[in-house]
mmCIF file of the N, C-alpha and C atoms, coordinates in Angstrom:
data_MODEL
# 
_entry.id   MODEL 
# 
loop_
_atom_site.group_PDB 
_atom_site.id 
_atom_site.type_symbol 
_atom_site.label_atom_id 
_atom_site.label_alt_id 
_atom_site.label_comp_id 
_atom_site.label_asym_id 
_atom_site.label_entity_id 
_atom_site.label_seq_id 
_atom_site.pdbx_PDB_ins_code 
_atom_site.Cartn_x 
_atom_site.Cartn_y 
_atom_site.Cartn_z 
_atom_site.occupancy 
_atom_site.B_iso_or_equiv 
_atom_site.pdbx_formal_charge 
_atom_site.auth_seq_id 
_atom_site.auth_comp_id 
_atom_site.auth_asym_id 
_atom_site.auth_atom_id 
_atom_site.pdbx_PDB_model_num 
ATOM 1   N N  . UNK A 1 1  ? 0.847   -1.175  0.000   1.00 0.00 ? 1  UNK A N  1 
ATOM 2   C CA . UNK A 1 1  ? 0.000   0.000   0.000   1.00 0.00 ? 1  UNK A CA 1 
ATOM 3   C C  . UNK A 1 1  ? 0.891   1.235   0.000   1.00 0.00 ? 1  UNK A C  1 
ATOM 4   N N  . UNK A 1 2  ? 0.354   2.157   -0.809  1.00 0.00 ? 2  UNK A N  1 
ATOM 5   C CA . UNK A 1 2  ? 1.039   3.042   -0.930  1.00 0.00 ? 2  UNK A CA 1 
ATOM 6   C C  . UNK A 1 2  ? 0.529   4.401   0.209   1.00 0.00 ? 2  UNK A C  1 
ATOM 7   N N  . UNK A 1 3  ? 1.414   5.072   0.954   1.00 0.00 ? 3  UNK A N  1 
ATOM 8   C CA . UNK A 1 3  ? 0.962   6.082   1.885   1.00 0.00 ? 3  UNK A CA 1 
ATOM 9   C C  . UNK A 1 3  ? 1.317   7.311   1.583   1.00 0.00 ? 3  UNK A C  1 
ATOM 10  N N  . UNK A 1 4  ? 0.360   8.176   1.725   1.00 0.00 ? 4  UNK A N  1 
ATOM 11  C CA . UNK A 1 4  ? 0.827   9.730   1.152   1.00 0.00 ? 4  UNK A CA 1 
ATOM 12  C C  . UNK A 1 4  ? 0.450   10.544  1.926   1.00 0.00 ? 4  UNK A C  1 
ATOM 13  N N  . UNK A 1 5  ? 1.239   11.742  2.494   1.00 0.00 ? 5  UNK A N  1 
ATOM 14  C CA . UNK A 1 5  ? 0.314   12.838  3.312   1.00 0.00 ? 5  UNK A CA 1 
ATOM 15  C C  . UNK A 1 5  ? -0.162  14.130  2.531   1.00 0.00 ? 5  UNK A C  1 
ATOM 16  N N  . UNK A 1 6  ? -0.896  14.358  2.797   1.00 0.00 ? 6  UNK A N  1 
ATOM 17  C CA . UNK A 1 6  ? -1.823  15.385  1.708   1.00 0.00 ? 6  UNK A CA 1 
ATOM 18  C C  . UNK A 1 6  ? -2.364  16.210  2.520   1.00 0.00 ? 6  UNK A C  1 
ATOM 19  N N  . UNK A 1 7  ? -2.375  17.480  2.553   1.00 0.00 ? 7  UNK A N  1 
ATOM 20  C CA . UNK A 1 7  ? -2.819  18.920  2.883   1.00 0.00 ? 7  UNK A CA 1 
ATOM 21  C C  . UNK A 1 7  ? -4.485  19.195  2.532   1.00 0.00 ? 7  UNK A C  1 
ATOM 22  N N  . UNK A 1 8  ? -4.713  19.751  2.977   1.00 0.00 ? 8  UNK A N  1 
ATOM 23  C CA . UNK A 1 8  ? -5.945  20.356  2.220   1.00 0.00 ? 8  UNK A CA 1 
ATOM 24  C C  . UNK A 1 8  ? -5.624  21.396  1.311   1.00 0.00 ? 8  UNK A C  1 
ATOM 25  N N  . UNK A 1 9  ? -6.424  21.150  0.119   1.00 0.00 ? 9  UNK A N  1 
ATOM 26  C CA . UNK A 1 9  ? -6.550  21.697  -1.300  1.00 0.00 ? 9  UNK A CA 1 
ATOM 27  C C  . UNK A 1 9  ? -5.612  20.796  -1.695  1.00 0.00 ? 9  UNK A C  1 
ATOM 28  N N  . UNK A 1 10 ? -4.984  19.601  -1.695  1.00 0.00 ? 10 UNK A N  1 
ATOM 29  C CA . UNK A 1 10 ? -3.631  19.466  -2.353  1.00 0.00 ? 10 UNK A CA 1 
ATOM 30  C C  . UNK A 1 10 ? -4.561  17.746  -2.800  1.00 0.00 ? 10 UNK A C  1 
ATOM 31  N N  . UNK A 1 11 ? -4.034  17.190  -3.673  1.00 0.00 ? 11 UNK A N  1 
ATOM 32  C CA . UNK A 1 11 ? -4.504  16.153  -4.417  1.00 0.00 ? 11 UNK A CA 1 
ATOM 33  C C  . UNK A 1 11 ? -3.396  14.951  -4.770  1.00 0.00 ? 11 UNK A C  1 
ATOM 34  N N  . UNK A 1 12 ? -3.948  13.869  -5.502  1.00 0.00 ? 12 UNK A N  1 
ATOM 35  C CA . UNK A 1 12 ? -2.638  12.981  -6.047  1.00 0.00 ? 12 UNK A CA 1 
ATOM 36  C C  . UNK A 1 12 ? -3.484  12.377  -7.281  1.00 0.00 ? 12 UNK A C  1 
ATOM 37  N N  . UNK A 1 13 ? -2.736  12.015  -8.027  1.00 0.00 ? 13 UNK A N  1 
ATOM 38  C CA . UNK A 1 13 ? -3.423  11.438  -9.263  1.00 0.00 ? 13 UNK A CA 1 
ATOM 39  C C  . UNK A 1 13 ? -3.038  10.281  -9.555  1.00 0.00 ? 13 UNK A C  1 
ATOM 40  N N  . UNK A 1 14 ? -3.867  9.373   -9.552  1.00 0.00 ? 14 UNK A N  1 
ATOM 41  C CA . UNK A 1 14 ? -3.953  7.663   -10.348 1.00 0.00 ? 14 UNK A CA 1 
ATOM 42  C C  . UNK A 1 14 ? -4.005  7.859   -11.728 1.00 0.00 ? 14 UNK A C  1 
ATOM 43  N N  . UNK A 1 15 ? -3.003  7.254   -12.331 1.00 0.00 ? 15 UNK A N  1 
ATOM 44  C CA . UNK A 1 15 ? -2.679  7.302   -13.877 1.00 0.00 ? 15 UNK A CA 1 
ATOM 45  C C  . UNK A 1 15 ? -2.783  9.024   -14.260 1.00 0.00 ? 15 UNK A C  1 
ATOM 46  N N  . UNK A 1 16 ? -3.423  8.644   -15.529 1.00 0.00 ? 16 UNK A N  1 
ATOM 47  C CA . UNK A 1 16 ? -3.942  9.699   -16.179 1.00 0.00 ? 16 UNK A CA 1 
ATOM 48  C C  . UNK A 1 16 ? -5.006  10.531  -16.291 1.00 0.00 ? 16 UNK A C  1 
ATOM 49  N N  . UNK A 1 17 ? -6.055  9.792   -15.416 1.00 0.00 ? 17 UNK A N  1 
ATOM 50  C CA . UNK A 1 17 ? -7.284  10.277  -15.384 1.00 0.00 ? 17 UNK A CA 1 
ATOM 51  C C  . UNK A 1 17 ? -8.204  10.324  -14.075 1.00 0.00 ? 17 UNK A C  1 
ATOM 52  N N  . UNK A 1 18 ? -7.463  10.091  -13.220 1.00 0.00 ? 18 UNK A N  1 
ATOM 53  C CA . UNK A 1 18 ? -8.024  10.077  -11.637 1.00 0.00 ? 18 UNK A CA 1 
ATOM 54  C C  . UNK A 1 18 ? -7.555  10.923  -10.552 1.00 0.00 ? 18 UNK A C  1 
ATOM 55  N N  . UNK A 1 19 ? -8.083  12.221  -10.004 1.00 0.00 ? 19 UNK A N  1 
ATOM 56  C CA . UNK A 1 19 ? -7.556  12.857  -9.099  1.00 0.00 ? 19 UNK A CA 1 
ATOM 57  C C  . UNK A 1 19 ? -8.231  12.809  -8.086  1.00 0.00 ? 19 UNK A C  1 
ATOM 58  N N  . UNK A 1 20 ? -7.412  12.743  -6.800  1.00 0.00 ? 20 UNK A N  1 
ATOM 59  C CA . UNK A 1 20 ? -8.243  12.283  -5.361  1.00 0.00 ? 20 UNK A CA 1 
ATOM 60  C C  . UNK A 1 20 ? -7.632  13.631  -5.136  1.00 0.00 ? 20 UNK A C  1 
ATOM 61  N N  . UNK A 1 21 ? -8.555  14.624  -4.627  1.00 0.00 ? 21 UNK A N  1 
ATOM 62  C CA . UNK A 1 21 ? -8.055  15.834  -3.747  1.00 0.00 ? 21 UNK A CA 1 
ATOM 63  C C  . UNK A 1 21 ? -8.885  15.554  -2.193  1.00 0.00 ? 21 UNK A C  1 
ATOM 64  N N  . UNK A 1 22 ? -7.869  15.939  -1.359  1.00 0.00 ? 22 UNK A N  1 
ATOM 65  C CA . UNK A 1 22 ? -8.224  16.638  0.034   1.00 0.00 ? 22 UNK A CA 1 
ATOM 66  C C  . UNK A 1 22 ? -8.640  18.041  0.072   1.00 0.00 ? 22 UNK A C  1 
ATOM 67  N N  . UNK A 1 23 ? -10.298 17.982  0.590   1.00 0.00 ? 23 UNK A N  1 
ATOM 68  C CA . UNK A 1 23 ? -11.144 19.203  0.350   1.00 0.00 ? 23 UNK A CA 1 
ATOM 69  C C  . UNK A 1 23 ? -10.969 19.843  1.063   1.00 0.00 ? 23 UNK A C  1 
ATOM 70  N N  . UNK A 1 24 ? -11.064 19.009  2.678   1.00 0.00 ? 24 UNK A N  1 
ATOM 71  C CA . UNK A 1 24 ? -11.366 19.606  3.804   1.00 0.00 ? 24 UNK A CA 1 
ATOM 72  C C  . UNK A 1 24 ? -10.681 18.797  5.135   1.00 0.00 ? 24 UNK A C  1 
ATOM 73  N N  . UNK A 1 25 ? -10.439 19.322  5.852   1.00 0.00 ? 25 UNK A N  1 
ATOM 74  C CA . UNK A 1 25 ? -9.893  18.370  7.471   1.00 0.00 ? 25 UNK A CA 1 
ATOM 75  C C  . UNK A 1 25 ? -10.716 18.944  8.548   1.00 0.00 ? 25 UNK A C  1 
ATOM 76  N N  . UNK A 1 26 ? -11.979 18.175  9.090   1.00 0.00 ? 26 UNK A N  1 
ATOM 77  C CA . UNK A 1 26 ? -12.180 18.892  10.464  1.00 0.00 ? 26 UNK A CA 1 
ATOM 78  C C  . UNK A 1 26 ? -12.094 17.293  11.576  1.00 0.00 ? 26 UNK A C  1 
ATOM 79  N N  . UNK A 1 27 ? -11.261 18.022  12.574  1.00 0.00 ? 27 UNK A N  1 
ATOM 80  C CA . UNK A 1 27 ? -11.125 16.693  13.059  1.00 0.00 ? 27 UNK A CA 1 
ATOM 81  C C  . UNK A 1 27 ? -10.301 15.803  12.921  1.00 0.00 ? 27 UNK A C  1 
ATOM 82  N N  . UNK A 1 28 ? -11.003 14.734  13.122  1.00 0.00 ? 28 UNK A N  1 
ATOM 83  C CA . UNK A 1 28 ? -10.843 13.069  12.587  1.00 0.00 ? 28 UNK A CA 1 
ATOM 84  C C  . UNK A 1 28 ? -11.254 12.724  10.871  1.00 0.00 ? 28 UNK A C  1 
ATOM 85  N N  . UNK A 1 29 ? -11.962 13.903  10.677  1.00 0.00 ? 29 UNK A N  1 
ATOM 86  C CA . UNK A 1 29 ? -12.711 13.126  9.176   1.00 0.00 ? 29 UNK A CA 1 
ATOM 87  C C  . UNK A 1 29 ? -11.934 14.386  8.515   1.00 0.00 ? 29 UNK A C  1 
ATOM 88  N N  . UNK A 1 30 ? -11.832 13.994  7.006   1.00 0.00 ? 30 UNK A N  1 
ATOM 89  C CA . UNK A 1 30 ? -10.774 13.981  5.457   1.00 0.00 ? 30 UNK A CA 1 
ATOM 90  C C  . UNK A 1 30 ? -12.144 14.079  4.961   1.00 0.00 ? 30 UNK A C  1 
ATOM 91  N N  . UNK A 1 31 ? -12.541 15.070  4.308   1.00 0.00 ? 31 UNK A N  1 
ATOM 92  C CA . UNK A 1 31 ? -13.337 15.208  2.797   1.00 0.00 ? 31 UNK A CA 1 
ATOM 93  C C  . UNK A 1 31 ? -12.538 14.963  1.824   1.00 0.00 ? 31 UNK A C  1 
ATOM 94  N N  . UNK A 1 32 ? -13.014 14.487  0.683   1.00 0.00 ? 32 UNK A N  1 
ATOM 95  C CA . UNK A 1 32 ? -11.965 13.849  -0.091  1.00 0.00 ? 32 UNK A CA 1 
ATOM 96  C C  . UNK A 1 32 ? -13.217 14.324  -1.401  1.00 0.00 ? 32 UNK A C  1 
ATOM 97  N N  . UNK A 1 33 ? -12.380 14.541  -2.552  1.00 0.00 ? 33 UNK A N  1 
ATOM 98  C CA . UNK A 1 33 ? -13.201 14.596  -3.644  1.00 0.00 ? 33 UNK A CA 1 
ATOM 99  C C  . UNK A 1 33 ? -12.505 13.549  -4.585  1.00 0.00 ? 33 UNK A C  1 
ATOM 100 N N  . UNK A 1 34 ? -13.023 12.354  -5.391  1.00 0.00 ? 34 UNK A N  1 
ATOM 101 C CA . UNK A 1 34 ? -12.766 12.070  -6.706  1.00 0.00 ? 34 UNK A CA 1 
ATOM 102 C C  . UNK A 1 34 ? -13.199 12.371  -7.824  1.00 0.00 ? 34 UNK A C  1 
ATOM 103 N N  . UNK A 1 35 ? -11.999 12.685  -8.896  1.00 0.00 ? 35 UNK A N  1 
ATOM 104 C CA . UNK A 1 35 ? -12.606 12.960  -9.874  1.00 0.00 ? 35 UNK A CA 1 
ATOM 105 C C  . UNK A 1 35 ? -11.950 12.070  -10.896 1.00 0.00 ? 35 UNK A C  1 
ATOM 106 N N  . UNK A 1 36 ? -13.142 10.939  -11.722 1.00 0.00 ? 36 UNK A N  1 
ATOM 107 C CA . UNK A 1 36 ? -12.523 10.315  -12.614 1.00 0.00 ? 36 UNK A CA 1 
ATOM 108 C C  . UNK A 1 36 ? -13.250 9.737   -14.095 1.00 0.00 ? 36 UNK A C  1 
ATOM 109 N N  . UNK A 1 37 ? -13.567 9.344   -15.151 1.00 0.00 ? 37 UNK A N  1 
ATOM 110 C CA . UNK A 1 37 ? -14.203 9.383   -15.810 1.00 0.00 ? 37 UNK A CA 1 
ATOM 111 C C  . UNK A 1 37 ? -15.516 8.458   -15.395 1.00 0.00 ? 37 UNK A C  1 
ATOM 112 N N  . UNK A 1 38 ? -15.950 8.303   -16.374 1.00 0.00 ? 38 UNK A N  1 
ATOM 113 C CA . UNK A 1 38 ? -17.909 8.067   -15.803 1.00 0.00 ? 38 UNK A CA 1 
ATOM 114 C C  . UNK A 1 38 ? -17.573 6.565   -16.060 1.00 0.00 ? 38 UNK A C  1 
ATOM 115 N N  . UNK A 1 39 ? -17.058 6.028   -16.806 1.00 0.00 ? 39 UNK A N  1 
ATOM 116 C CA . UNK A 1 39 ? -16.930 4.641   -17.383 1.00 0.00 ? 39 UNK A CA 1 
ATOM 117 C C  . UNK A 1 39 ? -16.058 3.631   -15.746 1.00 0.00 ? 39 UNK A C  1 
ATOM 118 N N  . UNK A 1 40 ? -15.404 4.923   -14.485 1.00 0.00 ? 40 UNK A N  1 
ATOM 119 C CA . UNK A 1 40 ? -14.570 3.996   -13.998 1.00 0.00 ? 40 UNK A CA 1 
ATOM 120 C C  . UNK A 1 40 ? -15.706 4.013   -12.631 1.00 0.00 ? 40 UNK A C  1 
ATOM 121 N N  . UNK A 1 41 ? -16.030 3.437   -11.860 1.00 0.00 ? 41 UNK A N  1 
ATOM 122 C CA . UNK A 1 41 ? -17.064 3.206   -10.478 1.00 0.00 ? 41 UNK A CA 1 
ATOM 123 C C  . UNK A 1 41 ? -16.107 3.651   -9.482  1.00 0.00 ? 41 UNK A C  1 
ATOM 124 N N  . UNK A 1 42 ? -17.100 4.376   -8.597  1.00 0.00 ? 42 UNK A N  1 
ATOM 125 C CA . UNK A 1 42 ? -16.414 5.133   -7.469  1.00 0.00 ? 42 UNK A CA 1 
ATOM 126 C C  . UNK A 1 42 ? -17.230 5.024   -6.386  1.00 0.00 ? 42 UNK A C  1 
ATOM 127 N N  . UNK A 1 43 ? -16.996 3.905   -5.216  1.00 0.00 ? 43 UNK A N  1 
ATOM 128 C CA . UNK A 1 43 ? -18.007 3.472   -4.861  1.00 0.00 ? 43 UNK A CA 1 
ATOM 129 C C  . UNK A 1 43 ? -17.217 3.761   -3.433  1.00 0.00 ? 43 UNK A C  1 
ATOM 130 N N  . UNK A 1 44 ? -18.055 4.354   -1.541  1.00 0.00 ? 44 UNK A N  1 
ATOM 131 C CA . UNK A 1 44 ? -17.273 3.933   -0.723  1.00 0.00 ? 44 UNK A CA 1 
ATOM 132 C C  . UNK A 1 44 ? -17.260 2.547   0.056   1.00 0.00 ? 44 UNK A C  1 
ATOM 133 N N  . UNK A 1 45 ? -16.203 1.988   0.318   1.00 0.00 ? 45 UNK A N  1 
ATOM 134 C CA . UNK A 1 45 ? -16.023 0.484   0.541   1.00 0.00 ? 45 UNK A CA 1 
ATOM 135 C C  . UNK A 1 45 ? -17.210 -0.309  1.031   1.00 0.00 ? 45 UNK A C  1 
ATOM 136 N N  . UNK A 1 46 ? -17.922 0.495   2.180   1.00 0.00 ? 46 UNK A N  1 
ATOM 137 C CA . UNK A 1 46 ? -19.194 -0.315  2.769   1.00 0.00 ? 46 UNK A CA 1 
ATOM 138 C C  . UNK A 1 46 ? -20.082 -0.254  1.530   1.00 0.00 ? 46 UNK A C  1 
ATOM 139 N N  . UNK A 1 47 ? -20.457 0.135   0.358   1.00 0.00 ? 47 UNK A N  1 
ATOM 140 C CA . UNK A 1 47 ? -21.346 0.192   -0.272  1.00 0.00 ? 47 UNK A CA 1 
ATOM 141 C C  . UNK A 1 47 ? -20.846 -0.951  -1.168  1.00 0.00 ? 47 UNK A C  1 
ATOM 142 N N  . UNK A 1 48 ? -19.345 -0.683  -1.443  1.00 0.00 ? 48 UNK A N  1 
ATOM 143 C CA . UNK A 1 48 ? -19.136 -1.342  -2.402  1.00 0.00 ? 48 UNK A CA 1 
ATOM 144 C C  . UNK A 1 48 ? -19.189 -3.033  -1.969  1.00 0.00 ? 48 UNK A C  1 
ATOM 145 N N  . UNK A 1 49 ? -18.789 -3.312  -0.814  1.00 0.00 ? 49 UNK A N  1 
ATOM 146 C CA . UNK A 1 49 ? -18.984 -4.644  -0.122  1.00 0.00 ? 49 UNK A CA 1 
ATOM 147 C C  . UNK A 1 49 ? -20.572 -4.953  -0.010  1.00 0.00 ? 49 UNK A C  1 
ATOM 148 N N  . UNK A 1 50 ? -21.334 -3.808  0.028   1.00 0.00 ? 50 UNK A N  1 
ATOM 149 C CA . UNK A 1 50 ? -22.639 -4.636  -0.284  1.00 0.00 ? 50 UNK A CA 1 
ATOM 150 C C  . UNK A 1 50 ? -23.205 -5.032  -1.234  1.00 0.00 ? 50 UNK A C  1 
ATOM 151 N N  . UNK A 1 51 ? -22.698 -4.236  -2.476  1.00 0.00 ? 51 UNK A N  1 
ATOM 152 C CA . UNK A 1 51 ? -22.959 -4.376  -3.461  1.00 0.00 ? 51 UNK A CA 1 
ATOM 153 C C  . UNK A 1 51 ? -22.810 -6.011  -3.957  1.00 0.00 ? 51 UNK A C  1 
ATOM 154 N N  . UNK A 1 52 ? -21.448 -6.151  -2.923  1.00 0.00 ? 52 UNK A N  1 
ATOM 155 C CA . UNK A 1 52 ? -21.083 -7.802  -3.589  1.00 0.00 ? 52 UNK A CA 1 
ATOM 156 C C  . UNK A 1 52 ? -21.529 -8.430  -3.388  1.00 0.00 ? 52 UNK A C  1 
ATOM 157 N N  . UNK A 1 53 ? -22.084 -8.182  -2.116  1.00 0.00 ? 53 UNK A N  1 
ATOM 158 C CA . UNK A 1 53 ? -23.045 -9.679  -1.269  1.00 0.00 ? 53 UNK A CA 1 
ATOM 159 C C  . UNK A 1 53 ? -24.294 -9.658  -2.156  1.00 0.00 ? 53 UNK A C  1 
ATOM 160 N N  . UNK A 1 54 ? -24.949 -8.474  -2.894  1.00 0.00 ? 54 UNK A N  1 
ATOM 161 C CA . UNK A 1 54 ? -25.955 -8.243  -2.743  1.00 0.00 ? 54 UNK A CA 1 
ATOM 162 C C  . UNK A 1 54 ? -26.025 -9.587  -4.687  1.00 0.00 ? 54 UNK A C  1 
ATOM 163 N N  . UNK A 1 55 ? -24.811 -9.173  -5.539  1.00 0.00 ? 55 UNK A N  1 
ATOM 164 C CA . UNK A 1 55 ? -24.037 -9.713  -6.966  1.00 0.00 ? 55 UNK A CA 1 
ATOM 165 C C  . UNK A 1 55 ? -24.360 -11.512 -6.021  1.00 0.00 ? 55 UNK A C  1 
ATOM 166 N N  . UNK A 1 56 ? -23.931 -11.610 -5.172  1.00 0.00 ? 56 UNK A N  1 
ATOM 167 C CA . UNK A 1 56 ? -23.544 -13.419 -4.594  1.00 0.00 ? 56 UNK A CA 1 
ATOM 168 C C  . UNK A 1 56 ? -24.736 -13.729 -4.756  1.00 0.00 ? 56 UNK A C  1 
ATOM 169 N N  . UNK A 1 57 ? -25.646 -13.360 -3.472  1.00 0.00 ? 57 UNK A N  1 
ATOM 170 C CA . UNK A 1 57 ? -26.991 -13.559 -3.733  1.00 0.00 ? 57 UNK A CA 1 
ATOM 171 C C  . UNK A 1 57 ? -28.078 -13.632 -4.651  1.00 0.00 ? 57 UNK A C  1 
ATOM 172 N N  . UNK A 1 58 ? -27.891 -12.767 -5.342  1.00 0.00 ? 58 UNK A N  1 
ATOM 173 C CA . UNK A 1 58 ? -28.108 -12.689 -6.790  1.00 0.00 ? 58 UNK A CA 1 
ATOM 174 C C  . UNK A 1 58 ? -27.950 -13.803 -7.570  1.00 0.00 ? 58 UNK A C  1 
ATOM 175 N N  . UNK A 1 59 ? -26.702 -14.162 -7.287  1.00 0.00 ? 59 UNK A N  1 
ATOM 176 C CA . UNK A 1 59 ? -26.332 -15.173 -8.579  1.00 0.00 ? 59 UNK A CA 1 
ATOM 177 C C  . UNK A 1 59 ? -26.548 -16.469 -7.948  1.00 0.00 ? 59 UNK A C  1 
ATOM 178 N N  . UNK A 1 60 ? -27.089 -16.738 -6.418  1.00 0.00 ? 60 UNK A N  1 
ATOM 179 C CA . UNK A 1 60 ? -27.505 -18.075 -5.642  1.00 0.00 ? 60 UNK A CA 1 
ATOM 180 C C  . UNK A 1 60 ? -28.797 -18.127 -6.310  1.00 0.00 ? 60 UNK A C  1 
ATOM 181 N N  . UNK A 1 61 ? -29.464 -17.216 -6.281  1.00 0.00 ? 61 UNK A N  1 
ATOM 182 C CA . UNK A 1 61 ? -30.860 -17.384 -6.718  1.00 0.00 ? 61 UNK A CA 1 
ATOM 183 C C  . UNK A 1 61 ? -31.142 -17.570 -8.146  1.00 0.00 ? 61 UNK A C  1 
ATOM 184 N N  . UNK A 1 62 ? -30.562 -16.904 -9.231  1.00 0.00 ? 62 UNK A N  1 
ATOM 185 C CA . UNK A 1 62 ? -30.675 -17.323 -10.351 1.00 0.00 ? 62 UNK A CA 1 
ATOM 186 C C  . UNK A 1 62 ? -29.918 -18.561 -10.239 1.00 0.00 ? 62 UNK A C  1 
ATOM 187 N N  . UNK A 1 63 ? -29.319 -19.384 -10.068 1.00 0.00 ? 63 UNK A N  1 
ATOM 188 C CA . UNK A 1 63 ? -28.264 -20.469 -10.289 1.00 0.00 ? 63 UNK A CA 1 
ATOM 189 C C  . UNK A 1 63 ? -29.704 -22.063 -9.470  1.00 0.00 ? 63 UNK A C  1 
ATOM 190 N N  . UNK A 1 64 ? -30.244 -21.231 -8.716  1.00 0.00 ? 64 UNK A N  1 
ATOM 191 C CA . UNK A 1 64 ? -31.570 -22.361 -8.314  1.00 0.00 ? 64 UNK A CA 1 
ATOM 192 C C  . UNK A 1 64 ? -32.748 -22.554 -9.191  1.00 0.00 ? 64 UNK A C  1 
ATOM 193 N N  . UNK A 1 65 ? -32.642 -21.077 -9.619  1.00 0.00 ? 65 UNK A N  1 
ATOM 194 C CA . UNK A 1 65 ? -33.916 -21.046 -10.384 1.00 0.00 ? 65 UNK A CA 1 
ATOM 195 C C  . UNK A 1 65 ? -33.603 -22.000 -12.038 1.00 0.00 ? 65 UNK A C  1 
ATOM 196 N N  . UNK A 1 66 ? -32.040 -21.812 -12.452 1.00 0.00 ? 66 UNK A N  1 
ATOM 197 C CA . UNK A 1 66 ? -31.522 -22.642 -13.204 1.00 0.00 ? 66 UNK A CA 1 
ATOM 198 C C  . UNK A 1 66 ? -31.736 -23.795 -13.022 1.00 0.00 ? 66 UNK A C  1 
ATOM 199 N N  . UNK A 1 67 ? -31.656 -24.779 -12.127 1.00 0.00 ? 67 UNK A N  1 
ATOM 200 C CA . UNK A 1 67 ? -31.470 -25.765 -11.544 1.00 0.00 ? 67 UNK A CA 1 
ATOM 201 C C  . UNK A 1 67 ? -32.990 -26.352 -11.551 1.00 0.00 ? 67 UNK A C  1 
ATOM 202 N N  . UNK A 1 68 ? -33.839 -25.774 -10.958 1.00 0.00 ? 68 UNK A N  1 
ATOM 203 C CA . UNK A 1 68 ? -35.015 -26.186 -10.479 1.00 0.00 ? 68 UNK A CA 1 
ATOM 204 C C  . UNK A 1 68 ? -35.864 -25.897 -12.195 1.00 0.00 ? 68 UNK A C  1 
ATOM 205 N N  . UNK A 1 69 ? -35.793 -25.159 -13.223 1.00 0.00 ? 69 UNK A N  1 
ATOM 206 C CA . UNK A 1 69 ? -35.839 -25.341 -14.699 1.00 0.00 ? 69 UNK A CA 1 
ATOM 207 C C  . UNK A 1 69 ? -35.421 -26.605 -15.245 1.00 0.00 ? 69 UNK A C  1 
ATOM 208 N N  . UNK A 1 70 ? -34.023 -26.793 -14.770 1.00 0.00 ? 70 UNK A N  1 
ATOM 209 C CA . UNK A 1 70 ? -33.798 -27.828 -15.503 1.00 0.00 ? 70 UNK A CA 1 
ATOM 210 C C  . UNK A 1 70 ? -34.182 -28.884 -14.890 1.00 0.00 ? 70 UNK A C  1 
ATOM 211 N N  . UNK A 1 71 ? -34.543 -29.142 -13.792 1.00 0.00 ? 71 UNK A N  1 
ATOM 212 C CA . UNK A 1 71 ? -35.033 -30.513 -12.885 1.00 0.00 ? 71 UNK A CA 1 
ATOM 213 C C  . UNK A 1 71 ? -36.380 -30.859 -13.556 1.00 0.00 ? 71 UNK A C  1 
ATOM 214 N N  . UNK A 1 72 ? -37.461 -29.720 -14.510 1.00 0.00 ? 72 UNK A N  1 
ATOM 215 C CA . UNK A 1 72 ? -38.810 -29.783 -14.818 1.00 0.00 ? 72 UNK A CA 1 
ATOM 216 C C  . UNK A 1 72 ? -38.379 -30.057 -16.050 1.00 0.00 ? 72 UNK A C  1 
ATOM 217 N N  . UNK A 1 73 ? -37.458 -29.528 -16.940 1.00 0.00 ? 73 UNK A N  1 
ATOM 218 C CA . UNK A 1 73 ? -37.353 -30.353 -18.024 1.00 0.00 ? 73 UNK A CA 1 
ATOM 219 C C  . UNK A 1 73 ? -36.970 -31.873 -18.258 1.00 0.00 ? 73 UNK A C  1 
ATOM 220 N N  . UNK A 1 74 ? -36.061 -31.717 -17.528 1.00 0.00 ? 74 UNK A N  1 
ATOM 221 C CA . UNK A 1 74 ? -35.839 -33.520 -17.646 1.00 0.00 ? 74 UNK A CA 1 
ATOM 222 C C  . UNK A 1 74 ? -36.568 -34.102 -17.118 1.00 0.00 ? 74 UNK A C  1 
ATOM 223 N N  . UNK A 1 75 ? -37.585 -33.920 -15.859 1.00 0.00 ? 75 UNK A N  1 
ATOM 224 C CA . UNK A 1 75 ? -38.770 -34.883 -15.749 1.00 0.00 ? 75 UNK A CA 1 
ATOM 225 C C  . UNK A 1 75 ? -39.731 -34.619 -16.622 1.00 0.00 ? 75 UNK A C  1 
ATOM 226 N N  . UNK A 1 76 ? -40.020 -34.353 -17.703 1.00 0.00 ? 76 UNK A N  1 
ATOM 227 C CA . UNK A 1 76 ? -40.249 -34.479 -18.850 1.00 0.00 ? 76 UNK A CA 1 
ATOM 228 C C  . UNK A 1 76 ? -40.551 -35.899 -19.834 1.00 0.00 ? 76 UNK A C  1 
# 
């Protein structure tokens, strides 16, 4: 992992097209702005971890509903 200390107003950039600036510091909490094209997802981690469970589940249930299709065709 890479560690960086960053100021407020001051930023770092991923590749060519991603800038993370530090907006604000009050406290304990970092406002943070990203800015990166629309095509790349910018998600914060708890969302993005639900998102996955939410993709798993998802794909348990279609993968039964597969299953339980094909159990009615072959008793056929």
């Amino acid at each position: 992992m890479l560690v960086l200390t960053r100021k407020s107003n001051q930023s770092i950039m991923i590749g060519d097209d991603i800038e993370v600036s530090v907006l604000s510091i009050m406290g304990e909490k970092v406002r943070i702005g990203i800015q990166a094209p629309r095509d790349i997802p910018v998600f914060r981690r708890e969302v993005y971890l639900e998102i996955q469970q939410e993709n798993v589940a998802a794909g348990a249930t279609a993968r039964a509903e597969v299953d339980d299709a094909l159990k009615r065709l072959s008793s056929r």
